[in-house]
Biopython code that builds the backbone (N, CA, C, O; Angstrom):
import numpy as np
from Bio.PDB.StructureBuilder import StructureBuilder

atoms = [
    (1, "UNK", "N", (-6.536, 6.912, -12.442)),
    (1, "UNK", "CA", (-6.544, 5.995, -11.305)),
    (1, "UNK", "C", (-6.832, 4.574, -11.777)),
    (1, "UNK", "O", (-6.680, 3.525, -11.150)),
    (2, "UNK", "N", (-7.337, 4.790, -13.177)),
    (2, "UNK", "CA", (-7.726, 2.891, -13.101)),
    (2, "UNK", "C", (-6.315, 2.184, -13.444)),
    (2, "UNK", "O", (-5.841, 1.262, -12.780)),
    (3, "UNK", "N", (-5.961, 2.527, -14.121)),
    (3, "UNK", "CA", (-4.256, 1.536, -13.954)),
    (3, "UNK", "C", (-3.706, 1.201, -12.737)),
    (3, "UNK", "O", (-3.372, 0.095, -12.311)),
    (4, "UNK", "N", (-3.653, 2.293, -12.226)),
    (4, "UNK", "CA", (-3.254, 2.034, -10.785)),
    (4, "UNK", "C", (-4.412, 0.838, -9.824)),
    (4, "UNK", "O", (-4.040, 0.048, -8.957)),
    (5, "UNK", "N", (-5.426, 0.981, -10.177)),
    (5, "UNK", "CA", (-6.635, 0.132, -9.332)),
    (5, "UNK", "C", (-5.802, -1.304, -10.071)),
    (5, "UNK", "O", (-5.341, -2.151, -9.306)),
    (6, "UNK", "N", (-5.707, -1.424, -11.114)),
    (6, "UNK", "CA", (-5.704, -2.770, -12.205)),
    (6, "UNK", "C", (-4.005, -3.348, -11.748)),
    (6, "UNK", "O", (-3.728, -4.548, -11.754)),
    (7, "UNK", "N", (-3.102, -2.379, -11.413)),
    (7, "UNK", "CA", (-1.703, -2.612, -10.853)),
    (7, "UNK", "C", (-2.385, -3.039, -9.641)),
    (7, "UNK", "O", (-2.673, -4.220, -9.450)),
    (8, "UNK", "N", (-2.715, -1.879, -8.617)),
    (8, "UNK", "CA", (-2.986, -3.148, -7.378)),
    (8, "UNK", "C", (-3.877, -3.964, -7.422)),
    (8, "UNK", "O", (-3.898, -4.627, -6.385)),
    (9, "UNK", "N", (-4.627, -4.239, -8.121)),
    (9, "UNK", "CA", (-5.476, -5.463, -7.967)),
    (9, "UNK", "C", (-4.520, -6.891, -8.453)),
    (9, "UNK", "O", (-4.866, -7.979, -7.993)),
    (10, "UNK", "N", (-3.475, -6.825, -9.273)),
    (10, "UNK", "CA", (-2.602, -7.691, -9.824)),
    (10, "UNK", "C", (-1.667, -7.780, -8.813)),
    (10, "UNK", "O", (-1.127, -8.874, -8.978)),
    (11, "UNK", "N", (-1.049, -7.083, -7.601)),
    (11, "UNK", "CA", (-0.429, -6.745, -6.960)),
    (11, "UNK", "C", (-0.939, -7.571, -5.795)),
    (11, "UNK", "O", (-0.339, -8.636, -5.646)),
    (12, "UNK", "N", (-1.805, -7.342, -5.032)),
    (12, "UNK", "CA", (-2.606, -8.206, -4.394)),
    (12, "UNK", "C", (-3.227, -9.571, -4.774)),
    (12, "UNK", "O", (-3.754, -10.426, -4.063)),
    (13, "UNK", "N", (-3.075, -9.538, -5.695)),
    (13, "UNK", "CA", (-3.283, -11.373, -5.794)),
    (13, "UNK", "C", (-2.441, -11.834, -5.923)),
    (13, "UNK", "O", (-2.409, -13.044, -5.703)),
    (14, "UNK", "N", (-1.324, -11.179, -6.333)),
    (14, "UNK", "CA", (0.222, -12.125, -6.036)),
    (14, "UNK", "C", (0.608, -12.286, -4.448)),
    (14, "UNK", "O", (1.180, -13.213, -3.875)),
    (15, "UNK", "N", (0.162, -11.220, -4.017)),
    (15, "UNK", "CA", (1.011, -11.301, -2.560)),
    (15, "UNK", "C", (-0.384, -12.170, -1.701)),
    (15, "UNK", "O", (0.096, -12.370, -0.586)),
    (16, "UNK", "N", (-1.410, -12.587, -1.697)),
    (16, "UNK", "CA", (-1.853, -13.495, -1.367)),
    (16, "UNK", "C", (-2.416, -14.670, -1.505)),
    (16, "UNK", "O", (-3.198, -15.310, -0.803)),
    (17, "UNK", "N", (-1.628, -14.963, -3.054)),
    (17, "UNK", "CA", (-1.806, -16.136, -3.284)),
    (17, "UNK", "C", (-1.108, -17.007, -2.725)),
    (17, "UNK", "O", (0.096, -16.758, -2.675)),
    (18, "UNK", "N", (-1.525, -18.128, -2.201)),
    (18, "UNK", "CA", (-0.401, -19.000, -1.384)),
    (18, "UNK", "C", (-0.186, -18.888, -0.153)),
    (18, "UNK", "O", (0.238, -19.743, 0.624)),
    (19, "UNK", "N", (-0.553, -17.548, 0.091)),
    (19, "UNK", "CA", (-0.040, -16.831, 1.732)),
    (19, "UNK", "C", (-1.080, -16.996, 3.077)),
    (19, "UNK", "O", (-2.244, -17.215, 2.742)),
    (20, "UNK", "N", (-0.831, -16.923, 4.580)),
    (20, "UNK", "CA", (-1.951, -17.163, 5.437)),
    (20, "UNK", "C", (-1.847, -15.941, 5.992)),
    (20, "UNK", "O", (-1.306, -15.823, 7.091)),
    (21, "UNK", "N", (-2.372, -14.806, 5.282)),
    (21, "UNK", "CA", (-1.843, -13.570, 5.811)),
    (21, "UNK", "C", (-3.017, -13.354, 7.315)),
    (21, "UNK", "O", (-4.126, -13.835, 7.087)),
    (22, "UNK", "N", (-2.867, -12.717, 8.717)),
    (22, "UNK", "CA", (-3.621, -13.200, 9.509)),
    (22, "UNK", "C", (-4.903, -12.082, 9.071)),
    (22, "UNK", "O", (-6.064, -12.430, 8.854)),
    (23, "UNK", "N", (-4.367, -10.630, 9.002)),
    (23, "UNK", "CA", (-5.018, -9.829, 8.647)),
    (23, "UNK", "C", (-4.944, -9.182, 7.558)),
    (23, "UNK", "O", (-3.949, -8.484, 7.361)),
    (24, "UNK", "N", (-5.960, -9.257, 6.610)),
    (24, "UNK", "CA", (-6.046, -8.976, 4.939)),
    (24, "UNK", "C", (-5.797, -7.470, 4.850)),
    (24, "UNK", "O", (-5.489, -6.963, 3.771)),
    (25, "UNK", "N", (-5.930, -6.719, 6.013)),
    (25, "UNK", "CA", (-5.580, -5.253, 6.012)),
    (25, "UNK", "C", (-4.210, -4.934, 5.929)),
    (25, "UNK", "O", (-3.845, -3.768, 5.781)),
    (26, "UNK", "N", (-3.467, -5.825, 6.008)),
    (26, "UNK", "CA", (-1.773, -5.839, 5.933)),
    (26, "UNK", "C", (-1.537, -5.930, 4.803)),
    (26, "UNK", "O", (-0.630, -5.177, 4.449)),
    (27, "UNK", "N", (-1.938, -6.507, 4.075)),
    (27, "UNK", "CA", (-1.664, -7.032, 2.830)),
    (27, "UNK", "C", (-2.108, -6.018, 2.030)),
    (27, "UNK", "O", (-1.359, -5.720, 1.099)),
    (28, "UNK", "N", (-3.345, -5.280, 2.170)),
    (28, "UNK", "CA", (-3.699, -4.292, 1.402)),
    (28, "UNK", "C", (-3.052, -2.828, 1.347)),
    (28, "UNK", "O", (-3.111, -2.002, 0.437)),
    (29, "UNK", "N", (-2.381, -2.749, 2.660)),
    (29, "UNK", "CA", (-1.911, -1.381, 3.013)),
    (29, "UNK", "C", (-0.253, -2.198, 2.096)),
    (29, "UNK", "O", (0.419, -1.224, 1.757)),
    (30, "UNK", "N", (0.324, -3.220, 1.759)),
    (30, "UNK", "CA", (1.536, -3.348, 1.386)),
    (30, "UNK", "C", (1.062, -3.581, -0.162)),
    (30, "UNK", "O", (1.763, -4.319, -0.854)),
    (31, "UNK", "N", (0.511, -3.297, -0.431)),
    (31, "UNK", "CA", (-0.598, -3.629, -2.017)),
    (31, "UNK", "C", (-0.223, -2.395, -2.415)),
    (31, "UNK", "O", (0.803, -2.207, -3.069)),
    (32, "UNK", "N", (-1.188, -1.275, -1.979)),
    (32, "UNK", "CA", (-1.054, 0.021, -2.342)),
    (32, "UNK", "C", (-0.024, 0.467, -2.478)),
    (32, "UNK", "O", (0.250, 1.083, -3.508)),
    (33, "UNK", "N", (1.263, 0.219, -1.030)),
    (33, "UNK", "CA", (2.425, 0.794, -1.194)),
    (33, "UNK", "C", (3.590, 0.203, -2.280)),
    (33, "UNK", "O", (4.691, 0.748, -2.366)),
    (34, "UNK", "N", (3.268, -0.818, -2.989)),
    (34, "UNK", "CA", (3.984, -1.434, -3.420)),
    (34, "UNK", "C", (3.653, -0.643, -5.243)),
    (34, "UNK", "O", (4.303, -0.278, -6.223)),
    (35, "UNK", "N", (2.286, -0.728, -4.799)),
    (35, "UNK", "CA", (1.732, 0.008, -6.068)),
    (35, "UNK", "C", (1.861, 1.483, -6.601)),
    (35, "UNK", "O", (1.739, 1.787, -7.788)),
    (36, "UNK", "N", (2.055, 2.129, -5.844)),
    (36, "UNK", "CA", (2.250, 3.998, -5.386)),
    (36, "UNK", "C", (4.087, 3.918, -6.091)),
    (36, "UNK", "O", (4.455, 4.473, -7.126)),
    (37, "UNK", "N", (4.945, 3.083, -5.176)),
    (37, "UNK", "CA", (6.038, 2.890, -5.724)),
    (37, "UNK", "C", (6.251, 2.636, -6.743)),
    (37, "UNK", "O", (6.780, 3.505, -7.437)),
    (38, "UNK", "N", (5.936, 1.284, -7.347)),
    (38, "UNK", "CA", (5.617, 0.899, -8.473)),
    (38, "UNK", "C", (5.222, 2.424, -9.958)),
    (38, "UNK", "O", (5.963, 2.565, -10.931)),
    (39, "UNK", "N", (4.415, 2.990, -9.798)),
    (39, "UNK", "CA", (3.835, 3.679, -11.083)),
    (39, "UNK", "C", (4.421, 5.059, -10.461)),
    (39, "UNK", "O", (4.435, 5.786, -11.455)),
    (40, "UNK", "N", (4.979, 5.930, -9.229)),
    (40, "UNK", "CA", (5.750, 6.757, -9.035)),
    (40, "UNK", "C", (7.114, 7.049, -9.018)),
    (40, "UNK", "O", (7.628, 8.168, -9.015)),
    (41, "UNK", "N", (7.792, 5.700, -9.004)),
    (41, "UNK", "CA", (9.295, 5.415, -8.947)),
    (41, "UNK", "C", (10.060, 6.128, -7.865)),
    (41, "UNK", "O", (11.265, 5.985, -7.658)),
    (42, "UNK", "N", (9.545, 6.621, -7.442)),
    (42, "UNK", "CA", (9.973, 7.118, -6.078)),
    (42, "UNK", "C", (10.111, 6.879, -4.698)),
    (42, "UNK", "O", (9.020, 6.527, -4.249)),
    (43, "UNK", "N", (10.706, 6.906, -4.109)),
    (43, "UNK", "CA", (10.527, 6.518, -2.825)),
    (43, "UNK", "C", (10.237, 7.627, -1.204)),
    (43, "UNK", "O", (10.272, 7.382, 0.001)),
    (44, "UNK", "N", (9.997, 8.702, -1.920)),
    (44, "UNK", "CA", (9.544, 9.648, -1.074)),
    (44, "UNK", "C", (7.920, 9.891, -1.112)),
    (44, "UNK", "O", (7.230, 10.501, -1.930)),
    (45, "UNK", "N", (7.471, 8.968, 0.445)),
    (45, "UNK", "CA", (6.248, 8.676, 0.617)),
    (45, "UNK", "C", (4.892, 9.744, 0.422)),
    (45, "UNK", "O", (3.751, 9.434, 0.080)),
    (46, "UNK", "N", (5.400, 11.012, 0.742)),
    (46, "UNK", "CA", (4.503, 12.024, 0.136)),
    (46, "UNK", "C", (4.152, 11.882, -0.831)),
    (46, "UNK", "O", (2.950, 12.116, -0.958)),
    (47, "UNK", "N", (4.849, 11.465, -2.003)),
    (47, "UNK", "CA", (4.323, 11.559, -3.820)),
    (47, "UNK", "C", (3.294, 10.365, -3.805)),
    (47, "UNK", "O", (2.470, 10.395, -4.719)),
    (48, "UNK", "N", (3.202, 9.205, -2.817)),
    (48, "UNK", "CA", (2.620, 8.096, -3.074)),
    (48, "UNK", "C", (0.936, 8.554, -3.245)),
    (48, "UNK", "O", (-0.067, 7.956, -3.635)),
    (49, "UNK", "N", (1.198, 9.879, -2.757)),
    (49, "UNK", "CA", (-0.285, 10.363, -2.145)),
    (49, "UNK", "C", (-1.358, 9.929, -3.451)),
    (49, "UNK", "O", (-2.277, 9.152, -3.192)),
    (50, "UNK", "N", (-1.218, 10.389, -4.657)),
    (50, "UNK", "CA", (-2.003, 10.210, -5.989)),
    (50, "UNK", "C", (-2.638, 8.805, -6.469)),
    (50, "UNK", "O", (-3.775, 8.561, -6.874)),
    (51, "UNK", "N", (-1.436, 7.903, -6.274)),
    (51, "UNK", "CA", (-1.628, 6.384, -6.598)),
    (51, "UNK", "C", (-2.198, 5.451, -5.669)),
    (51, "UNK", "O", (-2.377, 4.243, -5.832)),
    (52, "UNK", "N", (-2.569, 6.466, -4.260)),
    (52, "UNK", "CA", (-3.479, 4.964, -3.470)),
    (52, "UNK", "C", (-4.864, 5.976, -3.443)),
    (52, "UNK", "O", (-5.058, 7.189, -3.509)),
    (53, "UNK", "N", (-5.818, 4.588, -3.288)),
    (53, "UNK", "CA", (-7.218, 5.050, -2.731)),
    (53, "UNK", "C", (-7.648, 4.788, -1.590)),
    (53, "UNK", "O", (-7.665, 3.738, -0.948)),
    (54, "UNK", "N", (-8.117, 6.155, -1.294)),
    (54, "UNK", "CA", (-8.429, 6.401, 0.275)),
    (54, "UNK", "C", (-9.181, 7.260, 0.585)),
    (54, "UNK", "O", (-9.501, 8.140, -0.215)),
    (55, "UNK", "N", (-9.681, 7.202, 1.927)),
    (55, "UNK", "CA", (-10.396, 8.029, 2.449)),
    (55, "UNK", "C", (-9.839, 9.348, 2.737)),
    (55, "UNK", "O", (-10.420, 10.427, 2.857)),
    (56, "UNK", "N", (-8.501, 9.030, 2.830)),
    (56, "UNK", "CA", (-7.576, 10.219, 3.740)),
    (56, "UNK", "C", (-7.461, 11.541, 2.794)),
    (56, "UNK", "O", (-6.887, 11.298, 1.733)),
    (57, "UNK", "N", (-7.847, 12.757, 2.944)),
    (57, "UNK", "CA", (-7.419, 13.665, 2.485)),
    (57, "UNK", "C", (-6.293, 14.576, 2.636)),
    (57, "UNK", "O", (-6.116, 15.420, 1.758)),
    (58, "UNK", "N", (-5.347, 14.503, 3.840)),
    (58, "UNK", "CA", (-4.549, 15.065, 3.614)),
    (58, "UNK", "C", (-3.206, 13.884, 3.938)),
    (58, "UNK", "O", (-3.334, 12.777, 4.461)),
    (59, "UNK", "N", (-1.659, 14.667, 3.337)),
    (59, "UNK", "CA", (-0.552, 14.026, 3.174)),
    (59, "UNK", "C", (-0.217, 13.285, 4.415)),
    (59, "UNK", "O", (0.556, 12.327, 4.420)),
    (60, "UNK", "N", (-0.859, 13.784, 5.539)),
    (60, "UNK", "CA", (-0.013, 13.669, 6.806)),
    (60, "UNK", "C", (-0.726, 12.452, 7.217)),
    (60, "UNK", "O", (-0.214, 11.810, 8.134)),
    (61, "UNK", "N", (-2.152, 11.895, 6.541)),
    (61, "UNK", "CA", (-2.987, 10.778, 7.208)),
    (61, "UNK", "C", (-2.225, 9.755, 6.304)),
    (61, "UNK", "O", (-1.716, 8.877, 7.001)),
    (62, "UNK", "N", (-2.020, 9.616, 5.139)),
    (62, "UNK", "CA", (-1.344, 8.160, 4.290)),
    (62, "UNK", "C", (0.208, 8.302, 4.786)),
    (62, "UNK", "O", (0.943, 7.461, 4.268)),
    (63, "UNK", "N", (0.820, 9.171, 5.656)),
    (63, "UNK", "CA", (1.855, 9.329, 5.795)),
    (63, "UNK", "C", (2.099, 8.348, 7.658)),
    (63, "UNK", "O", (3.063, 7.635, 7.937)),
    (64, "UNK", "N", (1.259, 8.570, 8.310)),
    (64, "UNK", "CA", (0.660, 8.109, 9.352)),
    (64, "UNK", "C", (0.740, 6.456, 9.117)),
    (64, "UNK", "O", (1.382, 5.540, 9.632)),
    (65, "UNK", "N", (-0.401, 6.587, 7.915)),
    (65, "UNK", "CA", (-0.943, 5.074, 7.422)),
    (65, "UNK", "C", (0.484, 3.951, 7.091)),
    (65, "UNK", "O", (0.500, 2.725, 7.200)),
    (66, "UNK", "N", (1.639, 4.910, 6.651)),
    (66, "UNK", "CA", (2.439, 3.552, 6.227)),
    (66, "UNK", "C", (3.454, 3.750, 7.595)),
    (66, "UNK", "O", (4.017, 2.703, 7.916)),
    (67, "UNK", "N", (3.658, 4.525, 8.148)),
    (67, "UNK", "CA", (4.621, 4.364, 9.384)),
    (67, "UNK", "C", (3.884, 3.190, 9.929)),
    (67, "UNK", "O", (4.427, 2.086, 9.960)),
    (68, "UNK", "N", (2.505, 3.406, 10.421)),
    (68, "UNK", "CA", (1.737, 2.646, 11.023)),
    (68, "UNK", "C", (2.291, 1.179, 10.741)),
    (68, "UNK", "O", (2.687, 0.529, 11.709)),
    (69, "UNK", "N", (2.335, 0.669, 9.560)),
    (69, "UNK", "CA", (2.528, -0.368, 8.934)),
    (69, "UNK", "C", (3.620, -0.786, 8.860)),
    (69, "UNK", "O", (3.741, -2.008, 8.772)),
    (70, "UNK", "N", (4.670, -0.046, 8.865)),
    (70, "UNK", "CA", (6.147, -0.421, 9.073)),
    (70, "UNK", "C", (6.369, -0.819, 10.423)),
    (70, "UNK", "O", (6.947, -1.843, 10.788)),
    (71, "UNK", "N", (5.703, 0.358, 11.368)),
    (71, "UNK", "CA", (6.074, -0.280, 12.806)),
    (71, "UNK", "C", (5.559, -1.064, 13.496)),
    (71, "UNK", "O", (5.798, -1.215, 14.694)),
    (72, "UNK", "N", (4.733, -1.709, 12.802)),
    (72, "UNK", "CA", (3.656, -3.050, 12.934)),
    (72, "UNK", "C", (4.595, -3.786, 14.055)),
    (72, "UNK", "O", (5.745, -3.381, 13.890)),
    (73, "UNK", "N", (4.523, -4.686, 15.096)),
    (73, "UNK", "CA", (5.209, -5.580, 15.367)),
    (73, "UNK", "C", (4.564, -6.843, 14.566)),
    (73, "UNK", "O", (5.296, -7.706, 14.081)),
    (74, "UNK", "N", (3.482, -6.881, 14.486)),
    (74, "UNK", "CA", (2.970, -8.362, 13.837)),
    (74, "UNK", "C", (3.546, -8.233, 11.751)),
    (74, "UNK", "O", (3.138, -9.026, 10.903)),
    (75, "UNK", "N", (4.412, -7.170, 11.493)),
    (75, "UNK", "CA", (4.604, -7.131, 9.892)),
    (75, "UNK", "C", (5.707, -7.149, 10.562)),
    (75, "UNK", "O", (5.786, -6.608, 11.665)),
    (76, "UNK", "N", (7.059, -7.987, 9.797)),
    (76, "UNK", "CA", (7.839, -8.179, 9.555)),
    (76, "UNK", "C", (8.125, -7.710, 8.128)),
    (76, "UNK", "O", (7.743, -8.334, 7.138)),
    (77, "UNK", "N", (8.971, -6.328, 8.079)),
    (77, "UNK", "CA", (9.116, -5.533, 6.929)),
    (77, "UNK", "C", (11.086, -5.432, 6.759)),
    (77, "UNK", "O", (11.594, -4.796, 5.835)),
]
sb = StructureBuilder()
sb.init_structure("model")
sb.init_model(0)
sb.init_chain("A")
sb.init_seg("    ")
for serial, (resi, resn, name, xyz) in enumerate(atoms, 1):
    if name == "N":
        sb.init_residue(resn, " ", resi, " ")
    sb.init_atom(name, np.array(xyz, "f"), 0.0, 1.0, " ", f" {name:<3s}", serial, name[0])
structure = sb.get_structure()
């Protein structure tokens, strides 16, 4: 997991450097996912499960977590 912590931590300071993001929780949930992608190469959101950190223990709550985030009206994705 620490590569992955050290990918999104590099990951997140790019995407808010410069930026007025309103809520920093947006940015973090597109951190992780960018990061999960990133070191899984995949794009089938189940596998992302390994590469983010979370509270969530099962597939169906980080699965929840990025719909959530896609269907944001305030994220423009």
């Amino acid at each position: 997991m620490r590569t992955q912590t050290r990918l999104y931590d590099q990951v997140y300071r790019y995407l808010t450097h410069g930026s007025e993001f309103v809520d920093k929780r947006h940015c973090q949930v597109l951190s992780w996912m960018v990061t999960a992608l990133l070191s899984c190469l995949n794009l089938n959101q189940s596998r992302w499960e390994p590469y983010v950190e979370s509270r969530a223990e099962q597939a169906q709550s980080y699965q929840r977590r990025w719909h959530r985030f896609l269907c944001n009206g305030r994220v423009q994705v």
